[in-house]
Structures are given as structure tokens and as C-alpha cells.
C-alpha positions in Angstrom: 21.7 -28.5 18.5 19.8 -25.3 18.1 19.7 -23.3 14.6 22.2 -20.1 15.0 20.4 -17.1 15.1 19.2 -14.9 12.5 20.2 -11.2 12.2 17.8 -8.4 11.7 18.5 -5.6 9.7 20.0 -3.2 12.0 22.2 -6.1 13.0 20.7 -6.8 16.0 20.0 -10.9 17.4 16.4 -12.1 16.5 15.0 -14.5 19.2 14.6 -17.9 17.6 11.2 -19.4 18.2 10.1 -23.0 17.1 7.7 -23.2 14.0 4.6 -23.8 15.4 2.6 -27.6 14.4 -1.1 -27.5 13.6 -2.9 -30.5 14.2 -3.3 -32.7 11.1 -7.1 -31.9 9.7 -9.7 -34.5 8.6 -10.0 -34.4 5.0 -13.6 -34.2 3.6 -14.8 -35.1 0.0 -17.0 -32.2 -0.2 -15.0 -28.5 0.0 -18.0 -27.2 1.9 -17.6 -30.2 4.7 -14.0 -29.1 4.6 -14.6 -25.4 5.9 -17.1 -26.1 8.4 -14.7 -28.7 9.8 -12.2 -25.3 9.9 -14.3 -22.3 10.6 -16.6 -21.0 13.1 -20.6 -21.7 12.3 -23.1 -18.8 13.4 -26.5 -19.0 13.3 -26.8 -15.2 12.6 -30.6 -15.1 11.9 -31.7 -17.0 14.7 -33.3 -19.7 12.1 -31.4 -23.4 11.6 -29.0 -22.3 8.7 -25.3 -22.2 9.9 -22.9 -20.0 8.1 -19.4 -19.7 8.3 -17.6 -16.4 9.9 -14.6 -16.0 8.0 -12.2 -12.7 7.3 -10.9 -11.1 4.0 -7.6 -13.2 4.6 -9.6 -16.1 4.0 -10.5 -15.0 0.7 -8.1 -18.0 -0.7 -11.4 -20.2 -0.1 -13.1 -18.4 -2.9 -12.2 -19.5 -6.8 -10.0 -17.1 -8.6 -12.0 -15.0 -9.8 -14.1 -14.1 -6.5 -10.6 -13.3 -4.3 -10.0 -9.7 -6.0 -13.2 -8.8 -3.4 -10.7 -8.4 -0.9 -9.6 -4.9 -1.9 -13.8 -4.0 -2.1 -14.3 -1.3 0.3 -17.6 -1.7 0.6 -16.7 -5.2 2.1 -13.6 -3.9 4.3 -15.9 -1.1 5.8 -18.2 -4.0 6.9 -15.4 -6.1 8.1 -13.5 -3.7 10.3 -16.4 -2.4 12.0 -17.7 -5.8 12.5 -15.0 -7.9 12.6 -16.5 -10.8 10.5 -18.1 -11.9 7.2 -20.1 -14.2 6.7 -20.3 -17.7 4.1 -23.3 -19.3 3.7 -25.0 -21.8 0.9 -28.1 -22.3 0.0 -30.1 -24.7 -2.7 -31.1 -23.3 -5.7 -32.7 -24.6 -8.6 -29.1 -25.5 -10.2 -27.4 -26.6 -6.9 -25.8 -24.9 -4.2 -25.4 -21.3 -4.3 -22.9 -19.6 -1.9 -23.4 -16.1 -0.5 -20.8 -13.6 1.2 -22.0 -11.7 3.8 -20.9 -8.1 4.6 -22.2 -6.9 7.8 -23.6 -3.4 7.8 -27.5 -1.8 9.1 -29.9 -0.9 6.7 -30.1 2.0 5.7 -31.4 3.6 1.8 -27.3 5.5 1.5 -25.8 2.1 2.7 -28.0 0.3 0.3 -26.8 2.1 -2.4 -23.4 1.7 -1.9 -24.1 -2.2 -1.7 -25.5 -1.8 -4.6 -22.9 -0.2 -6.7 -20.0 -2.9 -5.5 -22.2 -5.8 -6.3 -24.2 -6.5 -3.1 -27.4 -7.9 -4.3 -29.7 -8.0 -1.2 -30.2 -7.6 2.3 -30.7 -10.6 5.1 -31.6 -9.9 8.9 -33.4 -11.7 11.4 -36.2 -9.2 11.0 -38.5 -10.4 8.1 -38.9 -8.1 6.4 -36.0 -6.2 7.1 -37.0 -2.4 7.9 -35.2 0.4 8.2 -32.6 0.1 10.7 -32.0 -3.0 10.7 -28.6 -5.1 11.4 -27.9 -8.0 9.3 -25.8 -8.9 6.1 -25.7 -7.2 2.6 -25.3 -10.3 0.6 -23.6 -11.6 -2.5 -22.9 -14.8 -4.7 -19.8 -16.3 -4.7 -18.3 -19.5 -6.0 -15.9 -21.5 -3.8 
């Protein structure tokens, strides 16, 4: 027996659609296991390290405190002209350290701005990084 149908507000018949299944997800002790088992890796500096491409709606990966990023301009310029962000980890002399990408060129107005939302460096594939340069204005997170 199918479900009646549901009424807009003008009145008008909404088309009933099934809800759609995901596929049940392998669960992984380590949260970082966990989300590369879900998102996309990119090798975005052409060097072994994967990081993850993830979008401000993905945010709800981050702890608490990290989510309210998602109303930073600095990182929604990035995102829409890019289309992506990045995620990435790396050891440090406490334990991992997780970075967010924003994807932008560099360039010394750019730079500032980075600055001045909390963007402490700049990553590209070109070491060092000169003038011009695409890559990633970065910044720690905790997940």
C-alpha cells in the first residue's frame, strides 16, 4: 500500500519518492580511518600525503568549537571558487595535528586577509611558494 500523498502549500499533490538507503559503512576505531573510508583523498601537492576534500557542510566532522568556521568568509570565498577544502593531518611533537585547507593563489592582499580570519600559513606544490602560486591557506583544527 503506498503512503497517501503529501500536500504542498498552495495545495497542490507532492510526488512521493522512496527515502533513499545508503549502504551500511564499515566502522573504524580511529575517527580519522573513519573519514577516509567516506571522503575523497587528494594528493594536492604532488608529494605522498593524502588529504581529504570535504565542503563547509561537512563542518559536523570538526569538534564544536571549530564548526562556527562555516560562516568565515575568508573560507567560503575559497570554497565557491574552488569548490573544495581541504583536511589533512600531520605529526607533531604532541600527536596529530589537523589542518583545514582553504584554496586560494598567493598573493601579499590575499595573505592578509588569511591572516586576519586565522589562516596561519601557505602550502603549494612549489617549495617555497612564490608569488602566484596556487595552493592552500592553512589552519589547525581539531576533529
Amino acid at each position: 500500500m503506498k503512503p497517501e500523498k503529501e500536500m504542498d502549500k498552495s495545495g497542490e499533490d507532492m510526488e512521493w519518492k522512496p527515502k533513499e538507503v545508503k549502504q551500511p559503512v564499515h566502522l573504524y576505531p580511529d575517527k580519522w580511518q573513519q573519514l577516509c573510508a567516506i571522503y575523497p583523498i587528494v594528493h594536492p601537492f604532488g608529494d605522498a600525503r593524502g588529504y581529504l576534500s570535504i565542503e563547509p557542510r561537512d563542518f559536523v566532522i570538526l569538534q564544536e568549537r571549530c564548526q562556527a568556521m562555516v560562516q568565515n568568509s575568508f573560507l567560503l570565498h575559497g570554497f565557491y571558487q574552488y569548490r573544495h577544502l581541504l583536511l589533512g593531518r600531520q605529526r607533531g611533537e604532541r600527536g596529530m595535528n589537523y589542518y583545514l585547507g582553504v584554496p586560494g593563489v598567493l598573493y601579499e592582499k590575499e595573505r592578509a586577509a588569511a591572516l586576519f580570519y586565522g589562516f596561519e600559513g601557505f602550502e603549494s606544490a612549489r617549495v617555497p611558494a612564490a608569488e602566484g602560486s596556487f595552493g592552500y591557506y592553512m589552519k589547525r583544527v581539531q576533529i
